[in-house]
C-alpha positions in Angstrom: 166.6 -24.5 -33.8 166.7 -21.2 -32.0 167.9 -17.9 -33.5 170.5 -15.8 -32.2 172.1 -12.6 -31.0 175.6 -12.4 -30.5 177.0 -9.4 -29.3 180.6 -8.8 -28.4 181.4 -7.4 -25.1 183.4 -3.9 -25.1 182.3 -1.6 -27.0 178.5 -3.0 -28.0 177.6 -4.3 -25.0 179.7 -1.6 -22.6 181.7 1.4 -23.3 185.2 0.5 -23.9 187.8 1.8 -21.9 190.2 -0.5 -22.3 190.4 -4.0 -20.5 187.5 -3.2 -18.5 187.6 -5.6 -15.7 186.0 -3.3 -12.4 182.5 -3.3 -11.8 182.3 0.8 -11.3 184.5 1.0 -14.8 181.9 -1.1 -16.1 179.3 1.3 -18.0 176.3 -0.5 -20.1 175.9 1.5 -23.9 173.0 3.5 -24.4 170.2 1.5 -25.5 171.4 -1.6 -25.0 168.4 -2.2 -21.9 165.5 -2.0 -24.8 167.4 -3.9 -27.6 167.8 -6.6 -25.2 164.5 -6.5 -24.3 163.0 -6.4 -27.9 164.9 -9.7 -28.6 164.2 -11.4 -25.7 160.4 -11.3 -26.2 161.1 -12.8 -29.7 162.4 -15.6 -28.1 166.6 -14.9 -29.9 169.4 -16.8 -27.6 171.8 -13.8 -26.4 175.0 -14.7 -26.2 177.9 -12.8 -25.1 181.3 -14.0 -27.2 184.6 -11.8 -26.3 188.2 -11.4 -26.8 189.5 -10.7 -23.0 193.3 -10.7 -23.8 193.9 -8.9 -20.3 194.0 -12.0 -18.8 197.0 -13.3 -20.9 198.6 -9.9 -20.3 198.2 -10.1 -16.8 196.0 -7.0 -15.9 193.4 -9.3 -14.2 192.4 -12.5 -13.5 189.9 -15.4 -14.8 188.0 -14.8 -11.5 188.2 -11.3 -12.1 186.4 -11.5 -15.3 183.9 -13.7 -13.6 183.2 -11.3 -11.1 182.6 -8.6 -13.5 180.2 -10.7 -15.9 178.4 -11.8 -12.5 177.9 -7.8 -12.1 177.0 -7.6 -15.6 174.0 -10.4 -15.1 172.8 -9.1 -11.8 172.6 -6.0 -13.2 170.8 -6.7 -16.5 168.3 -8.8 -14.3 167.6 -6.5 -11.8 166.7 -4.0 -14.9 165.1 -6.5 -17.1 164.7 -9.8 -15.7 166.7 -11.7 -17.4 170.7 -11.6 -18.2 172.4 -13.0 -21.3 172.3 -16.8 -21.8 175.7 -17.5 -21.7 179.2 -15.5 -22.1 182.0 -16.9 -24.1 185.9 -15.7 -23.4 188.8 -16.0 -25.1 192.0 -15.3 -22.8 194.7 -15.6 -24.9 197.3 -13.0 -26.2 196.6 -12.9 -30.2 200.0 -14.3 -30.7 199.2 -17.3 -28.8 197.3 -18.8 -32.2 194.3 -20.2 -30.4 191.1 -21.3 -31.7 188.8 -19.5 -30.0 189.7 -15.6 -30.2 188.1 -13.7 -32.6 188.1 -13.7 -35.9 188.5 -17.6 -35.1 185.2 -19.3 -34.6 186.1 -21.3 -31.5 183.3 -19.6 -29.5 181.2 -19.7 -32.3 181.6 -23.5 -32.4 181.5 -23.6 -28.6 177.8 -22.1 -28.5 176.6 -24.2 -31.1 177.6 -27.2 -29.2 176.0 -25.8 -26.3 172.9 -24.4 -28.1 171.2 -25.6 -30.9 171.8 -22.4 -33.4 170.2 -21.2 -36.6 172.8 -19.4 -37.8 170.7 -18.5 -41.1 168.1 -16.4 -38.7 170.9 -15.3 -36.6 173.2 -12.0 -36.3 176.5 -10.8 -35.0 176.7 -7.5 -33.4 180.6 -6.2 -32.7 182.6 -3.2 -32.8 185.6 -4.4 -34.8 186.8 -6.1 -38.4 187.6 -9.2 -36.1 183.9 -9.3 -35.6 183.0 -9.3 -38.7 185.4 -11.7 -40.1 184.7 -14.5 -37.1 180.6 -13.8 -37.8 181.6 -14.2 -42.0 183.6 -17.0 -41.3 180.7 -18.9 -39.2 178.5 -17.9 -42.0 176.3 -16.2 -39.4 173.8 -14.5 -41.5 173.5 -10.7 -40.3 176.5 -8.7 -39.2 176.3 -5.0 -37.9 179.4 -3.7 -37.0 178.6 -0.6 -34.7 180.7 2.4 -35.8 181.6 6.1 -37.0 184.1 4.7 -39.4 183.7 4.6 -43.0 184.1 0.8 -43.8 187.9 0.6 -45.8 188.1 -3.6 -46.2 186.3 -4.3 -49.4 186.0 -8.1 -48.0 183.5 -7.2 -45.5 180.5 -8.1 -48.0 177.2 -8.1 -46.4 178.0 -5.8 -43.5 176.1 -3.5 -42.1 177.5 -0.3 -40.1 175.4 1.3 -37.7 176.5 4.2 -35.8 174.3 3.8 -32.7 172.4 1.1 -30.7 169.4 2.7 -31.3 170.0 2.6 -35.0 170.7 -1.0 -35.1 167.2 -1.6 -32.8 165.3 0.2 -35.4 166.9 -2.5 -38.2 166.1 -5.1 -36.4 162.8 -4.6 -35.7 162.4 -3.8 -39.4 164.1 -6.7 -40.7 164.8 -9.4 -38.1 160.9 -9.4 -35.9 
């Protein structure tokens, strides 16, 4: 079984603007490249899973998305030399009641089909309670929620808030390597 880093898309793994779908609105978060890079040469899966509701809202496309995530690979390999193992999307509006946007754990489920997941030696990286919730309800073991915010929802048991990638990098080589 392989362990696993999952990190949400806007807002971990690039700054969020808002239904960033342009590769030159497309801007990776500081220290990101040598996070990465640290769990790679431990041998964790990194897997991308993201709520991209723009689509059902009609600001872009599927292909769109595509293209950006293609941009987002070729960049991270032309850096590092590798890119994330796989992206999961969820297009749908939140009314729509799917099973796979967040804090369902349709992706979730989708990777571990796919993959073959210790989710005991595994973590959840994302920027909102959604996050949180989908990793808690997968019964993903770690869960950092990067952010400035004082954590309100008592039922967020066992997560840790981290202000800054770099913060979180310094955890997880601590606690995780």
């Amino acid at each position: 079984m392989k362990k696993c880093a999952f990190f949400d898309r806007d807002g971990v793994i690039n700054q969020d603007l808002g239904y960033v779908y342009k590769a030159e609105d497309f801007i990776f978060n500081q220290g990101l490249f040598e996070l990465l890079d640290t769990l790679k040469k431990q041998d964790y899966l990194l897997l991308v899973i993201t709520n991209q509701s723009g689509i059902a809202r009609g600001y872009y496309t599927e292909d769109e998305l595509i293209a950006l995530h293609n941009h987002m690979q070729q960049c991270l390999r032309n850096t590092l030399g590798f890119g994330f193992d796989k992206i999961y999307f969820c297009p749908h509006l939140p009314t729509q009641n799917c099973q796979c946007r967040k804090p369902k754990i349709g992706m979730i489920l989708s990777a571990m089909q796919d993959f073959d997941i210790d989710l005991q030696n595994s973590f959840f990286i994302g920027d909102k309670i959604t996050d949180m919730q989908c990793a808690m309800a997968a019964n993903i073991n770690g869960k950092f929620l990067l952010s400035t915010q004082e954590l309100e929802d008592k039922s967020l048991q066992n997560v840790q808030k981290v202000a800054t990638l770099e913060e979180l990098h310094s955890i997880i080589k601590r606690n995780f390597i």
